[in-house]
C-alpha positions in Angstrom: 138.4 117.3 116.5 135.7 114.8 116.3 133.0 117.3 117.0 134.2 119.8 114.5 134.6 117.4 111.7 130.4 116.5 112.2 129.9 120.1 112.5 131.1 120.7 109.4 129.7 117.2 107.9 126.4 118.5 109.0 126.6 122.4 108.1 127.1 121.0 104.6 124.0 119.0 105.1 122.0 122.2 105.8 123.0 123.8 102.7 122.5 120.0 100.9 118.9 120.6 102.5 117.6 123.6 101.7 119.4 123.3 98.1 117.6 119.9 97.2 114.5 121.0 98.4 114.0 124.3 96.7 116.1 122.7 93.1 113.3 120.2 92.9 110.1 122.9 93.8 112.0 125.0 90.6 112.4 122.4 88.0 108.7 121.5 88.3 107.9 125.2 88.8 109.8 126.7 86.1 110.3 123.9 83.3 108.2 121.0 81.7 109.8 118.6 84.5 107.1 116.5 86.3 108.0 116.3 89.9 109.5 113.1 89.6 111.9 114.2 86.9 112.8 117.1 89.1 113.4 114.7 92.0 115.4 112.7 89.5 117.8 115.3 88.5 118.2 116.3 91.6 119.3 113.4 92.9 121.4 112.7 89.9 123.0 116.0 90.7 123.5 114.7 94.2 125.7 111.6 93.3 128.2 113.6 91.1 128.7 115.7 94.5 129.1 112.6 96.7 131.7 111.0 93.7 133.8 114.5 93.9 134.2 113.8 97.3 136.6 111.0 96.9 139.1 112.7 94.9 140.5 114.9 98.0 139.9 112.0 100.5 142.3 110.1 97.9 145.0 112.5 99.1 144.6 111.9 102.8 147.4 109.7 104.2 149.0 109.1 107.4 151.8 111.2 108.1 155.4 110.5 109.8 153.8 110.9 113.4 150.5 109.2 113.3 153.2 105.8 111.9 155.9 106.7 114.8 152.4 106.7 117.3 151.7 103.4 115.8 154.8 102.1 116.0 155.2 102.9 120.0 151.7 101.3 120.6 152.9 97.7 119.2 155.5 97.7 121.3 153.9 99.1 124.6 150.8 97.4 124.4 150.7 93.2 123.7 146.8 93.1 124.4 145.6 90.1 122.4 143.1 91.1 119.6 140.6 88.8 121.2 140.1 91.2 123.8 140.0 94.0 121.0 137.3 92.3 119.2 135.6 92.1 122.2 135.0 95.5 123.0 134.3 96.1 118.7 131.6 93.8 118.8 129.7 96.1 122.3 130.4 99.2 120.2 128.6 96.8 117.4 125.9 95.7 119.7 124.8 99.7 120.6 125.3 100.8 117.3 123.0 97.9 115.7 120.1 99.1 118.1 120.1 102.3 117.5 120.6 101.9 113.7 117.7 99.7 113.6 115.5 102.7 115.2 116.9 105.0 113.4 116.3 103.2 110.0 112.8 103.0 110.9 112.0 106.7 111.0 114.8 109.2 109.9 114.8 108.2 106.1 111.4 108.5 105.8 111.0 111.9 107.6 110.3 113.7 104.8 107.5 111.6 104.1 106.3 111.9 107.1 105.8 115.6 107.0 104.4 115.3 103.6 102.0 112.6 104.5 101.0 113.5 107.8 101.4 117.9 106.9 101.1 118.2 103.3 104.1 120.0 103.5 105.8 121.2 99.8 109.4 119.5 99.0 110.8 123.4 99.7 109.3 123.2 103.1 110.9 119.6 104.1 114.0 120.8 102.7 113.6 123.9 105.4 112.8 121.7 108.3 115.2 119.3 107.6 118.0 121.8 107.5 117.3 123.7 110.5 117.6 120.4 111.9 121.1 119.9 110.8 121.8 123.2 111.8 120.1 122.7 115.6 122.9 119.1 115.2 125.7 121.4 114.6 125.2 123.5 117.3 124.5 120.7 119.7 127.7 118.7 118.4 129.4 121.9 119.7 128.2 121.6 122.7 128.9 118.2 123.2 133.0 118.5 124.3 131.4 120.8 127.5 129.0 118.0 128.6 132.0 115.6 128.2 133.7 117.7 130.3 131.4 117.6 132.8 129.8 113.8 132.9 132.6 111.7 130.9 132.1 110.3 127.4 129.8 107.6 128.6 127.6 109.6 130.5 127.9 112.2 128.0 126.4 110.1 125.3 123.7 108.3 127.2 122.1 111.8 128.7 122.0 113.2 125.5 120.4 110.0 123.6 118.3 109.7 126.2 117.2 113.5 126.1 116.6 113.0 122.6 113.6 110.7 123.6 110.6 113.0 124.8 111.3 115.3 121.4 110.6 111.6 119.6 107.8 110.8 121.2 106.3 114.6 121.2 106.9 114.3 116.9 105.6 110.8 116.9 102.0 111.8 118.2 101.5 115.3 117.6 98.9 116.6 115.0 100.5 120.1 115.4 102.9 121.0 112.7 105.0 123.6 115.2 105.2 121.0 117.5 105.9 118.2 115.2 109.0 120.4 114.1 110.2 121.4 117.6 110.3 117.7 118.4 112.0 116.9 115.2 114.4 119.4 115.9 115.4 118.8 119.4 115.5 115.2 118.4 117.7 115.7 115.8 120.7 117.9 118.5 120.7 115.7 120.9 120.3 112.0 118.9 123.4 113.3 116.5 125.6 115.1 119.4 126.6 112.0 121.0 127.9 110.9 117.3 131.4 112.3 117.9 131.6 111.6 121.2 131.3 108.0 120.4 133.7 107.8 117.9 136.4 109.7 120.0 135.8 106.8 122.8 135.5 104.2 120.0 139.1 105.5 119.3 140.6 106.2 123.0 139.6 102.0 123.7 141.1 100.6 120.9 144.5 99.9 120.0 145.8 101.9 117.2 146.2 99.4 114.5 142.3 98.1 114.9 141.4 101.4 115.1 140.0 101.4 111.8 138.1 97.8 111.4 136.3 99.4 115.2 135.2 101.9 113.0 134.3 100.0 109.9 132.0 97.6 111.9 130.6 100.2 113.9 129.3 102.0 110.7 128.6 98.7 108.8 126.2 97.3 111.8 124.4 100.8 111.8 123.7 101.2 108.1 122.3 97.3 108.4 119.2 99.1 110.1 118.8 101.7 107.7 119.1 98.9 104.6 116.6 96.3 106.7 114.1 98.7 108.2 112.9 100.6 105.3 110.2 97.7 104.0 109.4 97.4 107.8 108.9 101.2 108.6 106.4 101.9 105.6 105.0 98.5 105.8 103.6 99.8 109.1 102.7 103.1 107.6 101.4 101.5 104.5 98.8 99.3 106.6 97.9 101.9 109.6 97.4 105.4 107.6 99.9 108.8 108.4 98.9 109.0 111.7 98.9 105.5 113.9 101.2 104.4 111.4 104.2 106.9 111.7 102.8 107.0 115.9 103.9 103.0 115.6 107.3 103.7 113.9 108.6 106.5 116.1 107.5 104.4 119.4 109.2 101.7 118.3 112.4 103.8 117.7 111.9 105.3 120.9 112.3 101.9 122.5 115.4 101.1 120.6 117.0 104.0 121.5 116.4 103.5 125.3 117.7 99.7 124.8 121.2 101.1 122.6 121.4 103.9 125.0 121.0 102.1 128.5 123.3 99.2 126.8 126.2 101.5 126.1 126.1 103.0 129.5 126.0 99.7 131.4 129.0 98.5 129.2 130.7 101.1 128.6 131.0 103.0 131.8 132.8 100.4 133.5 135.7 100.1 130.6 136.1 103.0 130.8 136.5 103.9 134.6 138.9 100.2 134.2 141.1 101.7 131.4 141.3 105.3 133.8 142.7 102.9 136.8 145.0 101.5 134.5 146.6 104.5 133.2 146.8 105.9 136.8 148.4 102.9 138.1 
């Protein structure tokens, strides 16, 4: 369920991709628009989307079962919240690293390829939507390595496979390679998303369920609202190339620290909560 719902999340973002892109290269083509007019409106464009959003999430509510569920897990499990909060704040702890190295580099990919490539806004918009699609079809994927490894292991192997594709993007001077890493990057980096919230889900109890995921998502969008001046403060002071190099290293160390972090932790709640069950 997880996996299908970021499918879906990010097969819109393809068509949000290549959309954007080529609605901005049009206005400026096509009409008296200066490009940042055309960027403007298509952003302005953008918001009314994401507002029309709300208006079917309005109508989602919990449903006689999911309260009954609820209901039996308040009696059957008396855990105190401490120890509830406890394992929050780890899923807090990997999700703050990693949002901190992603906030460094994957907002400001499109200027990357522009600085670094000249590539047109049509072109980004391209890229970046074959990397959603490559994320889709890895997210896919991502219930079979479950299978195989665990949700733990699962996560790390794929975060961690993610890292060579950073690196390979973060040096390159090769536009096909610079995409190939981007690319790969992208699948495997986004895969482990659902997976993560599934487990984020299977530790908790029910009725903290959603604060787990609340703090999860509020620790990781910290790094992308505090890395931004950092990031092209960097790029700003060491030109397209060392600059961005700089960036995507540091990210790369990040996401070894949030991905070795969640497997040391992780792994062994896990394999507890399995022996618990069993017994």
């Amino acid at each position: 369920m997880f996996a299908l719902h970021a499918a879906i999340m990010m097969g819109a973002n393809v068509l949000g991709h290549l959309f954007s892109g080529t609605l901005a290269d049009l206005l400026y083509q096509l009409t008296a628009m200066t490009m940042l007019q055309a960027v403007q409106l298509t952003l302005i464009l953008a918001f009314f989307l994401t507002a029309f959003s709300f208006f079917p999430l309005l109508k989602v509510k919990d449903g006689e079962r999911v309260k009954a569920i609820k209901k039996v897990a308040d009696v059957v499990d008396h855990s105190p919240k401490s120890k509830e909060w406890k394992i929050i704040a780890l899923f807090a702890v990997s999700s703050l690293l990693i949002g901190f190295g992603s906030g460094l580099v994957i907002p400001y990919l499109n200027l990357y390829f522009n600085d670094r490539f000249d590539l047109s806004y049509s072109a980004i918009g391209l890229v970046l939507s074959l990397g959603q699609g490559m994320t889709v079809i890895a997210m896919l994927i991502g219930p079979k390595v479950v299978n195989r490894f665990g949700e733990v292991k699962a996560v790390f192997l794929l975060q961690m496979g993610s890292i060579p594709f950073l690196l390979l993007t973060a040096f390159t001077n090769v536009l096909w390679f610079a995409i190939i890493g981007f690319l790969f990057r992208q699948a495997l980096m986004n895969a482990g998303n659902p997976i993560q919230a599934a487990l984020v889900m299977k530790l908790i109890h029910p009725r903290m369920r959603g604060t787990a995921n609340s703090v999860t998502q509020t620790v990781f969008q910290l790094g992308w609202a505090l890395m931004g001046p950092v990031s092209m403060g960097i790029v700003a002071a060491y030109g397209a190339y060392n600059g961005y190099a700089i960036v995507f290293t540091i990210t790369a160390c990040l996401y070894v620290l949030g991905s070795v972090f969640f497997l040391l932790v992780f792994r062994k709640k896990v394999a507890k909560q399995v022996e618990t069950k069993t017994a």
